[in-house]
N, C-alpha and C positions, 0 to 999 in steps of 0.2 A: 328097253330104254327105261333108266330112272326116273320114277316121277319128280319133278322139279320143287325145288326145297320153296317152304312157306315162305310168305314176303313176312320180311324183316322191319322191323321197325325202331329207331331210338326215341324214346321218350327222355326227354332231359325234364329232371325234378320226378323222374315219374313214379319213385318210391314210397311216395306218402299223398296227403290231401288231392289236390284237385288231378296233379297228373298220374295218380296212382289210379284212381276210377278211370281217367282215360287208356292209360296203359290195361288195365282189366278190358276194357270193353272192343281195346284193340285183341287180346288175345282169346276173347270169346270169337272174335271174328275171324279166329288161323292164321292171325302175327306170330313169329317168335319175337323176342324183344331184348333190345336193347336198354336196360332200365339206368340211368344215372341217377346219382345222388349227391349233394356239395361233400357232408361229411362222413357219408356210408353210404352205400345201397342198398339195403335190409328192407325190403318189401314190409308194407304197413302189414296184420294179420289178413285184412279181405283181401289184399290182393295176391298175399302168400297163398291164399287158401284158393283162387282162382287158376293160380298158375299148376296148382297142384292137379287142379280138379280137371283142366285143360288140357293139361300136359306141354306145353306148348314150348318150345326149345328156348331157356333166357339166361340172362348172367347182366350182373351188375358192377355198374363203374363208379368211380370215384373221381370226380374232378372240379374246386375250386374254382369257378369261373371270376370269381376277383384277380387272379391271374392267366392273364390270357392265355398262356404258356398252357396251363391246363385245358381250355378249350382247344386249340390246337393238338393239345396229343390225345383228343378223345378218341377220332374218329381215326386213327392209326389199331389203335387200342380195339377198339369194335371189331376191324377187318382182321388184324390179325389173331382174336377172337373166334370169329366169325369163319373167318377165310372171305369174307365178301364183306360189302357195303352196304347198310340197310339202304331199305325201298322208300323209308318213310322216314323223316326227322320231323317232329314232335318240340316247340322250341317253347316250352311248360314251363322250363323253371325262371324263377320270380325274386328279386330282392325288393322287399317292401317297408318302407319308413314311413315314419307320422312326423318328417319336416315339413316344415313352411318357407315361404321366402324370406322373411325377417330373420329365421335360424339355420336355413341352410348351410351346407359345408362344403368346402372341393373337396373332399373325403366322402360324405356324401353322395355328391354327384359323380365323381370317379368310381366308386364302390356300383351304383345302380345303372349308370352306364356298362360299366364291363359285366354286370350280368345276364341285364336286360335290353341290352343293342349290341354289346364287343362280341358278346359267346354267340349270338345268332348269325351272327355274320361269318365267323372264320367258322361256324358246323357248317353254315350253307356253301363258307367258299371252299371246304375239302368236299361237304357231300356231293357239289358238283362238277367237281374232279373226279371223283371215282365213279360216278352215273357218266360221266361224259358218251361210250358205250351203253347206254341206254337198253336198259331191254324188259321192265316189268313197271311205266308207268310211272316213274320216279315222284315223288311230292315233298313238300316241306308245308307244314303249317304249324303260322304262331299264335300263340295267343297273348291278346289286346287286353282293352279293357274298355267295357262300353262309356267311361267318361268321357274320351277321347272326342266323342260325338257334342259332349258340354262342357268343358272342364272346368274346374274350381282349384280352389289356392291349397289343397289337402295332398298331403302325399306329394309334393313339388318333384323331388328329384326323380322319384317312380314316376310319374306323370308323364314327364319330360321324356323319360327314356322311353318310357312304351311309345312316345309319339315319332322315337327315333328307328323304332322297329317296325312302326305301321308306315312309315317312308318307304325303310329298305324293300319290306314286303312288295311292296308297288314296283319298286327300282327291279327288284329280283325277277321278279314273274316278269320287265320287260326284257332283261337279260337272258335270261336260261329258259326260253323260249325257245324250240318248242319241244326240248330233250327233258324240262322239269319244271312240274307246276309248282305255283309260290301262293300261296294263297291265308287269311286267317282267321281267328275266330275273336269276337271280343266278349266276354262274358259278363254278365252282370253281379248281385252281390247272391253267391253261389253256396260255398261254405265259411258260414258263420263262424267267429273266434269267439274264445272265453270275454270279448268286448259287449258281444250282443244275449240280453236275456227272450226268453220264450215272448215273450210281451212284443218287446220292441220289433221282433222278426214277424208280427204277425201284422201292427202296424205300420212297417216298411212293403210287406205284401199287399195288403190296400192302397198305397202309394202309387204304386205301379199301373200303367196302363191297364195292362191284363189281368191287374188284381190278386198277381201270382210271384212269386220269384222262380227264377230259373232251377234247374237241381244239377246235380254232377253228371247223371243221365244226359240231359237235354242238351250241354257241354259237348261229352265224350260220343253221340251220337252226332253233333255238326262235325267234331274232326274227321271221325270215321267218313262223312259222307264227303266232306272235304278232299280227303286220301284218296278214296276212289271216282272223283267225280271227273272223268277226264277231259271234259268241255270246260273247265271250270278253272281260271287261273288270275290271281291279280283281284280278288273278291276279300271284304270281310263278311264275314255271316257275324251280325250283334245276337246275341243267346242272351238275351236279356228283360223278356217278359214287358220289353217297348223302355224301359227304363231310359235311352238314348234320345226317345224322343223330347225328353223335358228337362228342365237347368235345374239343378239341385244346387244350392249355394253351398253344402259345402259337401265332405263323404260322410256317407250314410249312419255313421257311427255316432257321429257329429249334430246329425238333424233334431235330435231329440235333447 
């Protein structure tokens, strides 16, 4: 008898920044993967150099999730890829604006919807289609963001959506119960943009309860433990160094 092929995973966004350390830390743990990307899939260098080093069976996709149409033909594209359905969807990737309410747009909010609520929904509603036959612990998890817990006027449209994804989250795990768990992570301020200098990152890290900021590690180790936790469904895990606990009037970027 063949031994039974690695569990699978799709990472959406998972070619670069924060879902490319998760997709690494999944393939350190004997994932193959399913890597997407909006405009390519070209693995950042660490994580090229992970997949290398790992060996671990992957191929990258390409799909627009501003158009639905593109989410919907991801996970056709995987299986027939693949010949199977990943074990795990990974719902990473992110559209992120610096609107407010007084400038918002239906362009806007139509754009950060459909990448941050439409694309998670129609992965989740074919991944569990094709798990419906269940047989290696099926999962999905998304990732949040720990403001959710206080929210402020920053980043409106993103805000909004991710709150529309930490709904579904709940809605899901009560639906596809008990063939596939639904579960998410909400991160705190993780990796830094060309926005934040050495300075300011270290006084945001005193800010924080714990004194610390979270890292890409501390991330990519809750979804891992997420993915296999099989008691565990319908939960967020905040990776946020307590940052949830407190109102910050406005995003982090902003305080100083």
């Amino acid at each position: 008898m063949s031994p039974a092929p690695a569990p699978l995973a799709l990472v959406t966004g998972g070619h670069r920044r924060l879902g490319a350390r998760i997709a690494m830390r999944l393939a350190r743990a004997g994932y193959a993967l399913a890597i997407h990307g909006r405009h390519d899939a070209v693995p950042h260098p660490f994580l090229a150099d992970c997949l290398a080093e790992t060996g671990v069976d992957w191929c990258g996709f390409v799909a627009d999730f501003e158009t639905p149409a593109a989410a919907e033909a991801l996970m056709p594209a995987i299986i027939a890829h693949f010949g199977r359905a990943p074990d795990l969807l990974v719902n990473s990737a992110s559209l992120f604006g610096q609107d407010r309410l007084d400038v918002v747009t239906g362009a806007d909010l139509s754009a950060h919807f459909a990448v941050n609520a439409v694309a998670p929904v129609l992965l989740t509603q074919a991944f569990a289609q094709a798990k419906r036959e269940a047989g290696r612990d099926p999962s999905i998890v998304n990732l949040l963001d720990q403001r959710l817990a206080q929210p402020h006027g920053d980043q409106l449209a993103y805000t909004i959506s991710k709150y529309a994804l930490d709904g579904f989250t709940r809605i899901a795990a009560r639906e596809l119960a008990p063939h596939v768990r639904v579960n998410a992570v909400a991160p705190g301020l993780t990796l830094p943009t060309e926005d934040y200098d050495e300075a300011q990152m270290a006084r945001l890290a005193s800010d924080m309860p714990l004194e610390r900021l979270p890292d890409t590690e501390d991330v990519s180790e809750a979804v891992l433990y997420l993915a296999q936790a099989r008691a565990v469904t319908g939960q967020t895990l905040f990776v946020d160094a307590g940052a949830h606990m407190r109102s910050y009037p406005r995003d982090f970027m902003h305080l100083e």
